[in-house]
N, C-alpha and C positions, 0 to 999 in steps of 0.2 A: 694346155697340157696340165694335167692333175697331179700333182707332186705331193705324196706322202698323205694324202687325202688329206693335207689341210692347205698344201700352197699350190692354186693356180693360175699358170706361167701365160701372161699373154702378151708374145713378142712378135713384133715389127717385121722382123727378118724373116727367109725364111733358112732355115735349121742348115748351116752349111757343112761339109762335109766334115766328118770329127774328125779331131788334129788331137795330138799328144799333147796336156795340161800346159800351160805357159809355165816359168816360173815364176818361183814367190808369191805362190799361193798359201794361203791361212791356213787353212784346218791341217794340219798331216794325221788325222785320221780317217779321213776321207777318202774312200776304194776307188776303187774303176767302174764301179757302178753306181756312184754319185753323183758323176756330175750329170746333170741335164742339157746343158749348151756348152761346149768345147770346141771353139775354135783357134784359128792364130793367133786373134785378139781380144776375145769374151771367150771367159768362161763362169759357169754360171751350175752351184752342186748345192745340195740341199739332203740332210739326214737325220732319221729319227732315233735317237734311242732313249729309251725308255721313255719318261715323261718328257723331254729336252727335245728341241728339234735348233737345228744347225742350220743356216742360212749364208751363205758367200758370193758373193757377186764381185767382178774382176774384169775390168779390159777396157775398149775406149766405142764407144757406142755413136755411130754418126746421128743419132735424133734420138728425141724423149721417146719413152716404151716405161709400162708399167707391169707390175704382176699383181694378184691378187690371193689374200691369205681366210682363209676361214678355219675355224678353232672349230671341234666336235666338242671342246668345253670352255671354258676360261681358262685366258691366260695372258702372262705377263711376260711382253714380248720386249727385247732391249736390241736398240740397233746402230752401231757403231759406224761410222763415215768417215772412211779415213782419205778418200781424196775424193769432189764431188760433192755433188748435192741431191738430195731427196726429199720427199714429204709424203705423208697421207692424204689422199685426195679430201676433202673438206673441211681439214682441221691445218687453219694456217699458222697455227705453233708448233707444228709436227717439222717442220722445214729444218734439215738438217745441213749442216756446209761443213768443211775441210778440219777436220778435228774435233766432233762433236758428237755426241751421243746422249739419247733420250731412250727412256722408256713407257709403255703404255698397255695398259691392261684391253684386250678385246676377249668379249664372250662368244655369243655366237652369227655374231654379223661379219660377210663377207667385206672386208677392207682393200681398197686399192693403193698399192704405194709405188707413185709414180718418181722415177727415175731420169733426173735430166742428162742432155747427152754431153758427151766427153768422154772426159778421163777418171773411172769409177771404180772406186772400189769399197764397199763394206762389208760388213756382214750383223746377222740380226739371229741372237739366241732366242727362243721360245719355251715358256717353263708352262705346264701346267698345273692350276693352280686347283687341287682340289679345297681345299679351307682357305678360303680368302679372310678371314677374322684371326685365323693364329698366322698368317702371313704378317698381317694390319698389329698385333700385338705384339710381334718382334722388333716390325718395326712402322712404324707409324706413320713416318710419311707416303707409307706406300697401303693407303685406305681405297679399297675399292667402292666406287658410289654405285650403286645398283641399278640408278636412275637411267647413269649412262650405259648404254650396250661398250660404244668404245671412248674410255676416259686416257686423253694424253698426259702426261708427266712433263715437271720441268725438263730444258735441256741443258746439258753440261757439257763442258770440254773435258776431252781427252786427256787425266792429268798421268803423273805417274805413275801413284798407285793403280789403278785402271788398267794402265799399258803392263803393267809389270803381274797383272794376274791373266789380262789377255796373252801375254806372252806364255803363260805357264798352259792357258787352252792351247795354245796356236802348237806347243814344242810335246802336246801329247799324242802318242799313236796309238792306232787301234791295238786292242789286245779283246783276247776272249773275255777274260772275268772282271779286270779293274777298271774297263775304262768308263761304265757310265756310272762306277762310283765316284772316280777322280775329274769327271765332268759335271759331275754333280756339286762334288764340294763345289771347285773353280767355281759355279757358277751362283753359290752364294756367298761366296765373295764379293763377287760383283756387284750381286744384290746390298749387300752388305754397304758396300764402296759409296753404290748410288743413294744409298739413304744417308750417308753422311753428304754427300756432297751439298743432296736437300735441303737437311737441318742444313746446312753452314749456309746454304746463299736464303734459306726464309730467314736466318737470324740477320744475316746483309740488310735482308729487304726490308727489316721492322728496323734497321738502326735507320737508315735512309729514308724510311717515312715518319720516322721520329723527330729528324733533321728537321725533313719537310714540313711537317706541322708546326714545329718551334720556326723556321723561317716562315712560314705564311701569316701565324700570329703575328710574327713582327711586322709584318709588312701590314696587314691591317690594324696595328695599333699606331701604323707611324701615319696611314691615308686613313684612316676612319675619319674623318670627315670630308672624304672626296666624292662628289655625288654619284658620280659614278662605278664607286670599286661595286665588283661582284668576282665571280669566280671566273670569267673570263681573261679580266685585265689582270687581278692575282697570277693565275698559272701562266700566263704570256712573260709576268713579269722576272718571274721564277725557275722561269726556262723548263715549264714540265708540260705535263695535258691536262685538259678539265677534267678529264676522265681518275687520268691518277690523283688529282688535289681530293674532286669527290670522294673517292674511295678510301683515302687515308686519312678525311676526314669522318667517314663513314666509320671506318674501322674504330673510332676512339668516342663514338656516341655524341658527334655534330654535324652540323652539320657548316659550309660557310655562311651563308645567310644567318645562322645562328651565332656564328661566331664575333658577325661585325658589329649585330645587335647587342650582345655579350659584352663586348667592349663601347660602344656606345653608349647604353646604358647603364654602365659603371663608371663613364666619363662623367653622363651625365649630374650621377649623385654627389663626385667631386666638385663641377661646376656649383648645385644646388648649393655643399658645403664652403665653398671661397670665393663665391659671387655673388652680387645681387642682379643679377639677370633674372626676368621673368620667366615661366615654367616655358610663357611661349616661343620666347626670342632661346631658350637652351634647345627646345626641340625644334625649331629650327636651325640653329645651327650642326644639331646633331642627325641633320638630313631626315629628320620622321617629318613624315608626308602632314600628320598634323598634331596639334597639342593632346587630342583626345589620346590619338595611338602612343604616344609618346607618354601621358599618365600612368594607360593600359600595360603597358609591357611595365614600367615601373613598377605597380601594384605585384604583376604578376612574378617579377624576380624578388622587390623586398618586403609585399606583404602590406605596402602601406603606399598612401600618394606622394607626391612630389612634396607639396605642402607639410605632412606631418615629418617628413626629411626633414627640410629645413628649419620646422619649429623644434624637433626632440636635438638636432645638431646645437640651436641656438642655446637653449635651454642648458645643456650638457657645458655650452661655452660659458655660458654667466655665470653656472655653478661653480663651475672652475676657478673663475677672477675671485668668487666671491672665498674661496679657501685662499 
């Protein structure tokens, strides 16, 4: 069933006799000729106005059933889940559960978003986006990449501010002239809402892999010389993923492998300086496979060999005595 030419409804059931709206339904501007499925216990309405399209879904559904949404342009679709779960068919960060909402830009690819069964209720507003770059300079966490047809967004929970502008959509009715003004504003607030929410959890995620870095360092300067540390045993030990240690190392211009050798060979110019250990008993203790490699990376961090280390360190010492 082709809903508003952009949402098509492909359900499970078949269409059971129309019953009068349940209550405690969302939208109260939503007519008698809204809804698409109204039964005892689903109902299911969907409206266009103006650029905005309205999305509601309601009631208790014995097995999963999806629909599908295709855009005549782009746009920025937000979809709130207030009991129940949902996702986008191939996009497993789209998965929405009981007090949660994300948003996601689609152009013009048909999208599937399957609904698991239960007890369900959300709904999902749809903006279209003619200038996606003065969208992206108001606000910024909400850049659209070109590359992708459909780009997911973080998910967020349902906080106050949220419910308390949802509530201002939910408690507007139709009226001839103001209402897809006052649907309009409402719903850059929300926009508004969900770009803060952004900013605040990427600042979370950069303090938290800022942690993460300062504790993995440590943890490589206390085993740097365990033959074994890489980034497997690191992220096990640290209770994360390799994935995430990669990436948060990636993010600050290292790598870990870089980082052990970093600290190894800084150990190793200490040793050079307060030990008479040979070049080759220190690169073997500092786990390098051999004396050569262990020169080589020397040279390559301070410019000079192990040897001229120890002679300008000596040198520098004698000097000193001799004042």
């Amino acid at each position: 069933m082709l809903i508003n030419k952009s949402i098509n409804l492909k359900y499970p059931y078949h269409l059971a006799q129309r019953h009068t709206a349940p209550k405690g339904l969302y939208f109260n501007f939503l007519t008698a000729e809204d809804p698409i499925l109204c039964t005892k216990d689903q109902y299911i309405a969907s409206k266009k106005i103006g650029s905005h399209t309205f999305l509601e879904i309601a009631g208790t559904f014995e097995e999963d059933w999806n629909f599908n949404i295709c855009n005549s342009q782009t746009a920025l679709w937000m979809a709130f889940q207030f009991h129940g779960s949902s996702s986008i068919k191939g996009f497993n960060q789209s998965t929405l559960v009981h007090q949660q909402y994300l948003g996601y830009f689609n152009t013009d690819q048909e999208i599937s978003y399957q609904i698991k069964s239960g007890k369900v209720a959300m709904i999902l507003i749809g903006v279209e986006i003619e200038d996606s770059s003065s969208l992206a300079l108001e606000w910024n966490t909400l850049q659209l990449d070109r590359l992708q047809v459909t780009q997911v967004l973080a998910t967020e929970k349902i906080g106050y501010r949220i419910r308390k502008v949802l509530d201002l959509i939910q408690q507007t009715k139709s009226s001839a002239y103001s209402l897809s003004v006052r649907l309009q504003f409402y719903t850059s607030n929300i926009i508004e809402l969900y770009h803060r929410d952004l900013t605040e959890q990427r600042k979370s995620a950069q303090q938290e892999d800022i942690s993460l870095l300062h504790r993995a360092k440590a943890y490589i300067y206390a085993h740097y010389m365990d033959e074994g540390i890489n980034i497997q045993c690191i992220a096990a030990a640290l209770l994360t993923s390799e994935r995430t240690l990669y990436r948060v190392f990636k993010d600050n211009g290292l790598t870990v492998n870089s980082a052990i050798q970093a600290i190894r060979i800084y150990k190793g110019r200490e040793m050079l300086r307060t030990s008479n250990d040979s070049v080759d008993m220190i690169a073997f203790r500092l786990q390098f496979s051999t004396a050569k490699y262990f020169i080589k990376t020397y040279i390559h961090y301070f410019g000079h060999t192990p040897v001229v280390e120890r002679k300008l360190h000596n040198a520098k010492y004698n000097f000193d005595d001799e004042d």
